[in-house]
C-alpha positions as CSV (number, residue, x, y, z in Angstrom):
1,X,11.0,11.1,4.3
2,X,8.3,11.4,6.6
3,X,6.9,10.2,9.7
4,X,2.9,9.2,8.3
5,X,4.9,7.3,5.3
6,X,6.8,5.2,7.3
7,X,4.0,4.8,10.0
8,X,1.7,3.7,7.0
9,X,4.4,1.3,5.2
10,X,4.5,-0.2,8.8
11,X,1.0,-1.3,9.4
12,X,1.6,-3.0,6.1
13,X,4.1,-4.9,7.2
14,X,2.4,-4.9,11.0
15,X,0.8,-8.7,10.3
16,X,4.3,-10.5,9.2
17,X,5.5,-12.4,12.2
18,X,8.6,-14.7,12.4
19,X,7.7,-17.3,10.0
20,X,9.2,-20.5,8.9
21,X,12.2,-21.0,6.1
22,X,10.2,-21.4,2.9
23,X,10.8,-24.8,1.7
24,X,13.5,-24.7,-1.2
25,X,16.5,-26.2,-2.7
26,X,17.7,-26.5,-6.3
27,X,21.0,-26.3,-8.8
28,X,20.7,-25.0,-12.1
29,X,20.0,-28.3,-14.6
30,X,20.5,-30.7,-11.9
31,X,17.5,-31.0,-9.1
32,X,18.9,-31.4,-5.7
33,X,17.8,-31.3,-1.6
34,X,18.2,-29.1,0.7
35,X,17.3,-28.6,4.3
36,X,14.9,-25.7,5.8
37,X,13.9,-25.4,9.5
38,X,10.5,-27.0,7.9
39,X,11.8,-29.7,6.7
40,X,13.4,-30.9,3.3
41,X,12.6,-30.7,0.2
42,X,13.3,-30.6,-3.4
43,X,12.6,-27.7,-5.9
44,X,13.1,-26.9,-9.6
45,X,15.4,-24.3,-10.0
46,X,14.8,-24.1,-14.0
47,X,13.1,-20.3,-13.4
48,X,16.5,-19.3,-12.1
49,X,18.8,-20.4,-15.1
50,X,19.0,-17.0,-16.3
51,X,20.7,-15.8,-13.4
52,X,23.5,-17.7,-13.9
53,X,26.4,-19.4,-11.6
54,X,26.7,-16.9,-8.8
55,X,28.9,-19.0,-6.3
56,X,30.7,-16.7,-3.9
57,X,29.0,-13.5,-5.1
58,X,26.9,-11.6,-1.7
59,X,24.3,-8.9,-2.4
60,X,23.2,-6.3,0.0
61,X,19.8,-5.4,0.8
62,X,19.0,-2.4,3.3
63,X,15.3,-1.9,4.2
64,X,13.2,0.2,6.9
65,X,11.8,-3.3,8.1
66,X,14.3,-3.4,11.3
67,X,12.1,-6.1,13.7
68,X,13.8,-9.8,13.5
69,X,10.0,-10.4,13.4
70,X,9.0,-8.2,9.9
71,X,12.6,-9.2,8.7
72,X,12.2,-12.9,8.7
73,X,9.8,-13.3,6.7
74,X,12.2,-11.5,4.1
75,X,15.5,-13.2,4.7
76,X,13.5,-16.2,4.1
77,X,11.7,-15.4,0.8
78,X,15.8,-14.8,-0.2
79,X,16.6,-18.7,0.1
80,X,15.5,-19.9,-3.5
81,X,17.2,-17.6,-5.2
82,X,20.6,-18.3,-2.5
83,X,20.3,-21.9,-3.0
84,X,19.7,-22.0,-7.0
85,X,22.4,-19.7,-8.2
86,X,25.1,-19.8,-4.7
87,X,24.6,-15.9,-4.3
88,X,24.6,-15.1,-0.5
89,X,21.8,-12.1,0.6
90,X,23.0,-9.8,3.2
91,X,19.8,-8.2,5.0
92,X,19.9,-4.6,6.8
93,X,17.2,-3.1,8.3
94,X,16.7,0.5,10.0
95,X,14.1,2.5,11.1
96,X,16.4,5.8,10.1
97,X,16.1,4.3,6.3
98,X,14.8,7.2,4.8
99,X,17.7,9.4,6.6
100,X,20.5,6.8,6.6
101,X,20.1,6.1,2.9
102,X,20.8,9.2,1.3
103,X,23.8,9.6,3.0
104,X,25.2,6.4,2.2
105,X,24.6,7.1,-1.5
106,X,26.7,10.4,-1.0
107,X,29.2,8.5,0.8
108,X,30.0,6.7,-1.8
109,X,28.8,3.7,0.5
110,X,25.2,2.6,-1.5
111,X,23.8,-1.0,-0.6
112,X,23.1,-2.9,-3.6
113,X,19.4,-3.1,-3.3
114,X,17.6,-1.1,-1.4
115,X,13.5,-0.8,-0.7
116,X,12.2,2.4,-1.5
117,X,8.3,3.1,0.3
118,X,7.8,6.0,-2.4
119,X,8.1,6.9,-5.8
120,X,8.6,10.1,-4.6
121,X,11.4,9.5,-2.5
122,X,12.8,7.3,-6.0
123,X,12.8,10.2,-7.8
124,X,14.4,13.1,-5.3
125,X,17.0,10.2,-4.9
126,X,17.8,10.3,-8.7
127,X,17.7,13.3,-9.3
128,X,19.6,14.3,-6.2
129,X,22.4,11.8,-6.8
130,X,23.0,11.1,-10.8
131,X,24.5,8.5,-11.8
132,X,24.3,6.1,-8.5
133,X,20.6,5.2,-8.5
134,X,21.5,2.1,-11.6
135,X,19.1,1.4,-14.2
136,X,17.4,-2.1,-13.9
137,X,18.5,-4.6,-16.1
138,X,17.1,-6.2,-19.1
139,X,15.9,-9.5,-17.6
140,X,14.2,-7.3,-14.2
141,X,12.2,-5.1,-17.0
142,X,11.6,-8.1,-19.1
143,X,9.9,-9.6,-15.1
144,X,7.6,-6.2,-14.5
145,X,6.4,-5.9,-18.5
146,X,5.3,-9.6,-18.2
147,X,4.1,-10.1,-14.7
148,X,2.7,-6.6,-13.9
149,X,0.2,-4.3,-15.3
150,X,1.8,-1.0,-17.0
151,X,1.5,1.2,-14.0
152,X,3.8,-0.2,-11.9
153,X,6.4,0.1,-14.1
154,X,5.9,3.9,-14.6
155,X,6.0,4.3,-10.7
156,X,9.2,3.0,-10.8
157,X,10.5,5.0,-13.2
158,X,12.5,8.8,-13.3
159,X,12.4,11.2,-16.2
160,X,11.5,8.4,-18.6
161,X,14.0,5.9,-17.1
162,X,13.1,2.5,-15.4
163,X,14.8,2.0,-12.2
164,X,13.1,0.1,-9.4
165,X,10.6,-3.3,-9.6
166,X,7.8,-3.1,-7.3
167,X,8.1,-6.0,-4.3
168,X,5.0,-4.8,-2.1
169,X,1.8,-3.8,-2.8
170,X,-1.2,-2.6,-1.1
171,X,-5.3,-2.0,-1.7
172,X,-6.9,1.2,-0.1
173,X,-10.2,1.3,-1.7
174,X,-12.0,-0.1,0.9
175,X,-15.1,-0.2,3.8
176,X,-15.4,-2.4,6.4
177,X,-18.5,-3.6,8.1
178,X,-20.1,-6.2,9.9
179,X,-21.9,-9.1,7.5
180,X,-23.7,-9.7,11.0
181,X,-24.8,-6.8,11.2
182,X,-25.9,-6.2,7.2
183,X,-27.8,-9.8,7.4
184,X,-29.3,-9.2,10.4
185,X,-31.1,-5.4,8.3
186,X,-31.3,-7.1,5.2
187,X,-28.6,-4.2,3.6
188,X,-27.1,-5.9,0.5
189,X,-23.3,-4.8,-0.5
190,X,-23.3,-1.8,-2.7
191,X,-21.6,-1.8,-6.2
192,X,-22.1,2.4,-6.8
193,X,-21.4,5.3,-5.4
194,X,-25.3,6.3,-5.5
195,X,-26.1,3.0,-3.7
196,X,-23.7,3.3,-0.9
197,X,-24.8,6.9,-0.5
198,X,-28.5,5.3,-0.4
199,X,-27.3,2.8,2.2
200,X,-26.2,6.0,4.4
201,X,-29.2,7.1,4.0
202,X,-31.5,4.0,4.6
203,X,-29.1,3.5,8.1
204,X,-29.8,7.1,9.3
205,X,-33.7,6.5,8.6
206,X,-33.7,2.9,10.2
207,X,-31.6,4.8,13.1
208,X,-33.9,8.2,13.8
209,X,-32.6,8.6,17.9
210,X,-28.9,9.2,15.9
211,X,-27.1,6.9,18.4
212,X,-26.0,4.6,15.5
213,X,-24.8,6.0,12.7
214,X,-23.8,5.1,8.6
215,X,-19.9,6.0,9.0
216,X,-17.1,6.1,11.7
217,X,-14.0,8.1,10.9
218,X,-10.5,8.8,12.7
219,X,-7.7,10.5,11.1
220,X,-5.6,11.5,14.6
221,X,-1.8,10.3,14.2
222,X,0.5,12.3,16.3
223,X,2.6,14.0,14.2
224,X,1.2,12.8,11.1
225,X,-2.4,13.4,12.0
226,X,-4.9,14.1,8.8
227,X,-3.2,11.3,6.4
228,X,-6.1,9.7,6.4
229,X,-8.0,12.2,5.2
230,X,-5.8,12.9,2.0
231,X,-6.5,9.2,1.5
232,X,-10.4,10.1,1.0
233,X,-9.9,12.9,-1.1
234,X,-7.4,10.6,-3.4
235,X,-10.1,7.7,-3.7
236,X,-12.8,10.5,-4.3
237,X,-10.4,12.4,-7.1
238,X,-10.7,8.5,-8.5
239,X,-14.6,8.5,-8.6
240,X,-15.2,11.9,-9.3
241,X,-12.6,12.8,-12.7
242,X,-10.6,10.4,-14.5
243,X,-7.8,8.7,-14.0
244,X,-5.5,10.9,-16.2
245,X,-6.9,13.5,-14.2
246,X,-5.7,12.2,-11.5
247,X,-2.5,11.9,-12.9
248,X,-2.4,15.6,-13.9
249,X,-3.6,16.9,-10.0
250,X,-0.7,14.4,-8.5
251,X,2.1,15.7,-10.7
252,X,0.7,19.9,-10.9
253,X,0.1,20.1,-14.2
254,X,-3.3,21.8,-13.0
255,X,-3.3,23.6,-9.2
256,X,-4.4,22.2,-6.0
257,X,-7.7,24.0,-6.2
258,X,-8.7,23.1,-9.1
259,X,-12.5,23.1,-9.6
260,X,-12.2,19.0,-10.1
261,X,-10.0,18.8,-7.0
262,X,-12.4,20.9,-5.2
263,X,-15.3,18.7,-6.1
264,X,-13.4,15.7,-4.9
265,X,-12.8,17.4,-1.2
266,X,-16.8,18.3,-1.4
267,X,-17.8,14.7,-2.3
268,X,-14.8,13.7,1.0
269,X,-17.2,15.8,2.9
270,X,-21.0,14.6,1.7
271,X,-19.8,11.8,4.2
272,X,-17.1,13.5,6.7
273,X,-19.1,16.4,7.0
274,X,-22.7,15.3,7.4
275,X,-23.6,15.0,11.0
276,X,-26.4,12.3,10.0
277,X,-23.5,10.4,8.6
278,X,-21.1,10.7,11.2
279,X,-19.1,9.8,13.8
280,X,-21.1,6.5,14.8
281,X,-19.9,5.6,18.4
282,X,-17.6,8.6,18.8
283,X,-19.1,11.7,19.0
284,X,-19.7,14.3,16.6
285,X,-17.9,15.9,12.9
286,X,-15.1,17.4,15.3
287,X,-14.6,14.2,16.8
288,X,-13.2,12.8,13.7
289,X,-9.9,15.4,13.8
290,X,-9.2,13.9,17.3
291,X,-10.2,10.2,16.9
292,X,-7.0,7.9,16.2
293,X,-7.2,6.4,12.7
294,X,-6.2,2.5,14.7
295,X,-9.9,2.7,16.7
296,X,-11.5,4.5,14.4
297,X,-13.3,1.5,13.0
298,X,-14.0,-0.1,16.4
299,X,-17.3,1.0,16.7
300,X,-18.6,-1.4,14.1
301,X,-17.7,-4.4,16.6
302,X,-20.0,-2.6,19.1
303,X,-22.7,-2.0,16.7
304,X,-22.5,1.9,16.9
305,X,-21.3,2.2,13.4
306,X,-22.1,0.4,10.0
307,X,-19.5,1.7,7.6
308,X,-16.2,2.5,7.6
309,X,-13.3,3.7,5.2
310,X,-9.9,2.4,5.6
311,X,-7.3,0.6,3.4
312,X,-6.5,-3.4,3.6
313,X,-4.2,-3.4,6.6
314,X,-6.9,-1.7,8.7
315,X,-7.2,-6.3,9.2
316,X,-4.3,-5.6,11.6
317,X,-6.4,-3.5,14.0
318,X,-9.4,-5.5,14.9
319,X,-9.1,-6.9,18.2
320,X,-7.9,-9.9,19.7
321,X,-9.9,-12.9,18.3
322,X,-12.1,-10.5,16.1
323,X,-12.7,-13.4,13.1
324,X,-11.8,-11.3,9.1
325,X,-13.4,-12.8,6.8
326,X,-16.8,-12.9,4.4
327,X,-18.3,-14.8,7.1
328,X,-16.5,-13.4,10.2
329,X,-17.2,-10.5,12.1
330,X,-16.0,-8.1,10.6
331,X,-15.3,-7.8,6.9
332,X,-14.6,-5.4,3.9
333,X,-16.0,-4.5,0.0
334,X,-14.9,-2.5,-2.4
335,X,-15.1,1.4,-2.0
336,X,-17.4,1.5,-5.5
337,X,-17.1,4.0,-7.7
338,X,-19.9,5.6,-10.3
339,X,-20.2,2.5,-11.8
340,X,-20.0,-1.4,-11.4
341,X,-18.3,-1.8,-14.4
342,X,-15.2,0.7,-14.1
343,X,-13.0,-0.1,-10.5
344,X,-10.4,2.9,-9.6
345,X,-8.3,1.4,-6.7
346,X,-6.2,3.6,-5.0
347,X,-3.4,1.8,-3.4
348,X,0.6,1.8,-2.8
349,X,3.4,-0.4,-2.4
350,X,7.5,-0.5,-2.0
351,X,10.4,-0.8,-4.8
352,X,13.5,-2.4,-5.1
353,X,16.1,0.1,-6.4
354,X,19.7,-1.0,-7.8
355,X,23.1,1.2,-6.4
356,X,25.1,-1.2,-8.9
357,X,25.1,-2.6,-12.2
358,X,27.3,-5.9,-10.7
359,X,25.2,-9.2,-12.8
360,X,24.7,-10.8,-9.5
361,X,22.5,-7.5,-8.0
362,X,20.7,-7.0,-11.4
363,X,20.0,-10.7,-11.3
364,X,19.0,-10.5,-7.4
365,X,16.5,-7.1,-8.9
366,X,15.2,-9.2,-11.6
367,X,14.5,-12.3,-8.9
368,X,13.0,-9.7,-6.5
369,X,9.7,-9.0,-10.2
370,X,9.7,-12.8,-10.6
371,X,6.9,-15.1,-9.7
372,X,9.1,-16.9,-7.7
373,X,10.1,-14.6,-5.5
374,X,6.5,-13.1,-4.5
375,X,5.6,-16.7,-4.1
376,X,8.0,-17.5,-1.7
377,X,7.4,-14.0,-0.1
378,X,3.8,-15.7,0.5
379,X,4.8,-18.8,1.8
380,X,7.3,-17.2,4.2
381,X,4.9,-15.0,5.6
382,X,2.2,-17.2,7.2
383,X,0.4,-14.6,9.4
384,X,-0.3,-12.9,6.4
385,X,-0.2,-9.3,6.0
386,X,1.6,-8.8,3.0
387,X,1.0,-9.2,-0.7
388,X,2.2,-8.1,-4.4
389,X,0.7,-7.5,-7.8
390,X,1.9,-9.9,-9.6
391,X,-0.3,-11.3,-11.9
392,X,1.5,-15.2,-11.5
393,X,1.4,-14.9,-7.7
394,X,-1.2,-17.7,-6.4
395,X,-3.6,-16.5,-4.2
396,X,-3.6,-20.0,-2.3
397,X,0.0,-19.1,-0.8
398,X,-1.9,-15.9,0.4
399,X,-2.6,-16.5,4.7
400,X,-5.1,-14.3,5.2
401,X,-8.6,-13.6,3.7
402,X,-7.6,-9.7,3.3
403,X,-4.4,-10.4,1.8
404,X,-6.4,-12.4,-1.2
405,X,-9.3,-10.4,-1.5
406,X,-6.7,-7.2,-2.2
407,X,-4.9,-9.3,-4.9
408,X,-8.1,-10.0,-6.5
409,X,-9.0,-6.5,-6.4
410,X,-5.5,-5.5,-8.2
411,X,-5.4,-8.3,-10.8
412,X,-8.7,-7.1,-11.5
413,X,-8.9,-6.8,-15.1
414,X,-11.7,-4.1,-14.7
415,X,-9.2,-2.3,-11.9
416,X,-8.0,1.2,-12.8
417,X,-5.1,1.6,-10.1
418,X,-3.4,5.0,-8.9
419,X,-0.8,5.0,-6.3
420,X,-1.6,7.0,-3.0
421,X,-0.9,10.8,-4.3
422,X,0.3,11.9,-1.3
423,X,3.1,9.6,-1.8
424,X,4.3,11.3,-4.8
425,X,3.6,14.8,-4.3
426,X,6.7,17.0,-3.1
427,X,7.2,16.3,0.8
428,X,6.4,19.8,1.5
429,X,2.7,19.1,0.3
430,X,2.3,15.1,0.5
431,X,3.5,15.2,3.9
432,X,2.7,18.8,5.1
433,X,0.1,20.6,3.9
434,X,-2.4,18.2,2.6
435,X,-2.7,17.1,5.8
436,X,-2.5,20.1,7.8
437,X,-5.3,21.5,5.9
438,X,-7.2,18.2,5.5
439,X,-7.0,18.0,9.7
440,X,-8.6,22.3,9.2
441,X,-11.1,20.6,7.2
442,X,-12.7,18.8,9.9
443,X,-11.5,20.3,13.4
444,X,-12.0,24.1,12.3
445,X,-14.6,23.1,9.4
446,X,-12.6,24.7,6.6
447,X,-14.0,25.1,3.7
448,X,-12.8,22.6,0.6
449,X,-12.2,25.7,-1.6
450,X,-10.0,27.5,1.3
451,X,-8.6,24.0,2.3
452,X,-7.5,23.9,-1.6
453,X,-6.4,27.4,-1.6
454,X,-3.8,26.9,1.1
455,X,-2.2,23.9,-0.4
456,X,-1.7,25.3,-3.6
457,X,0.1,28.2,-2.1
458,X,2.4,25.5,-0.3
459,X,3.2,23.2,-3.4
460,X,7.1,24.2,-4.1
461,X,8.0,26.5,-6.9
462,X,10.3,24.5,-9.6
């Protein structure tokens, strides 16, 4: 689908290096060895009983991760579930996925399992081809219902149908800062929207010449510039309404410029649009239209900037040798909402999506929601960078600080999650217009009611 999407799935995926074979080797009832570049070792292959005896059965998979080094780590998280049932996994990737796939599926020429970045791109697939997008299985639902909270399942379902298991997962609601620099002022973390607002407030005030400033911002991305932007307004519809509000704005069962959507675009701009708050190290408001969003955060390693909002693989964009962690240079908290209590986490991930109903791919689908599998994604992936939301998944396979502190934040009990809207609004407005007229916002200083206006005018007629 479109360029921003794939650009923001990739800087996911941008910390998964070549990695070695994760260590397994098993035969249903029977333990056995088997060798790995790592070494050899034994494993229990009782988890994988269910699959059955798949000797001599080989199951596509066709992704958008195309670099041997993103791929690896893939291909290797496949071994378990090759070595435990005798299924062989053939691995694809393309960076024309979202073009080359709906043409296969029309061709009559589907891979098995493929890795959808959207739930909006699950459904037009659906609904565009019926019949050849295939149901998941019994035992695959059985894997989501018990290892995953209920939204993920409804993300990866069409009209009321359950098709594809989540397999990737992501945590936007974030700020990074320096703890350096928050020790060295005595600022404490805040847990509320009114303390991180008094925070702002307390930097601009400790900060009167206004050459250091709260918040640093950047949502310049070629062709995809102002994504960013709809990200703010998505964590603010979070903080601002409900949840099932949310839900309603994301699927336009009340308009664009609705009052509460509004409100969430002026609450974006009590931070992007106040020139106390912003842009520390960069220039002014403006500035933020034309700032990329990769250096927007920089400023906080030059101590020109205190705050600054970007999702979990922002860890990816730090510099060379920059230390991420709760004692490191640079670090992240929640983005908190109007209480400590209550935790909306806006966020996003990838799904695994079945072209046939053959037992060895619905097996391969249910493998892809077990605990297994996202553990031996983990272990396969030892630059880190990637994670998933299952709740079995242990955090000590996780490599990098970032990668646990996101998991935590999603297993969180007390976390309300919502998938990036953007994502699942119709192309034409989750890839056009929101971001055209979020870019307005800031370079022409649009107003939020205007900015709302437009889009609504845009959203597709059914």
């Amino acid at each position: 689908m479109s360029h921003a999407r794939s650009l923001k799935r990739a800087l996911a995926a941008t910390a998964s290096v070549a990695a070695v074979l994760v260590t397994a080797a098993c035969s249903s009832g029977t333990a056995t060895t088997g060798s790995t570049a790592a070494g050899t070792t034994a494993a229990d292959c009782a988890a994988f009983k269910d699959y059955g005896d798949l000797k001599g059965k080989t199951i596509s998979v066709f992704t958008s991760i195309a670099s041997d080094a993103e791929a690896q780590p893939h291909i290797d998280s496949y071994k378990p579930f090759e070595t435990c049932t005798g299924a062989t996994i053939k691995y694809e990737g393309t960076r024309d996925f979202e073009a080359q796939l709906p043409v296969r599926i029309k061709a009559g020429n589907a891979p098995d399992i493929a890795y959808i970045p959207q739930p909006g791109l699950l459904a037009t697939l659906v609904r565009n081809n019926p019949g050849k997008v295939t149901e998941a299985g019994a035992l695959a639902s059985k894997n989501v219902d018990t290892y995953y909270s209920p939204e993920w399942k409804t993300y990866g379902s069409v009209d009321g149908k359950y098709y594809a298991v989540p397999v990737g997962a992501n945590a936007k609601s974030f700020v990074w800062y320096s703890p350096t620099m928050f020790a060295d002022k005595g600022y404490t973390v805040p847990t509320t929207w009114d303390e991180l607002i008094a925070l702002s407030d307390k930097i601009v005030a400790d900060n009167p010449d206004g050459k250091i400033k709260p918040w640093c911002a950047g949502i310049e991305s070629g062709g995809a510039t102002g994504w960013p932007a709809t990200d703010w307004v998505e964590d603010m519809m979070l903080r601002t309404g409900t949840p099932e509000n949310y839900d309603k704005w994301v699927s336009h069962e009340i308009p664009f410029n609705d009052p509460s959507v509004v409100a969430a675009i002026d609450q974006a701009g009590s931070i992007l649009k106040n020139d106390k708050y912003v842009n520390g190290g960069l220039g002014g408001i403006k500035s933020i239209a034309t700032t990329s969003f990769t250096e927007a955060g920089l400023p906080i390693a030059d101590g020109t900037c205190y705050l600054h909002r970007q999702a979990s693989f922002y860890a990816a964009n730090w510099d060379k040798g920059t230390k991420v962690g709760e004692d490191g240079d640079v670090w992240a908290f929640y983005l908190p909402g109007k209480t400590a209590d209550v935790k909306p986490v806006l966020g996003g991930g990838e799904f695994a999506a079945a072209f046939s109903d053959r037992p060895e791919v619905q097996a391969f689908q249910a493998y892809l929601a077990s605990p297994e599998w996202s553990n031996a994604k983990a272990k396969s992936t030892p630059a880190g960078g990637w994670l998933s939301a299952n709740k079995k998944l242990d955090p000590a396979n996780l490599a990098q600080p970032m990668d646990k502190l996101s998991y935590s934040l999603l297993t969180d009990p007390a976390t309300v999650f919502r998938f990036d809207g953007s994502d699942l609004m119709p192309s034409a407005v989750g890839a056009g217009s929101f971001w055209k007229e979020m870019t307005n916002w800031i370079a022409l200083d649009k107003s939020s009611q205007a900015v709302a206006d437009a889009i609504e005018k845009s959203w597709p007629a059914k």
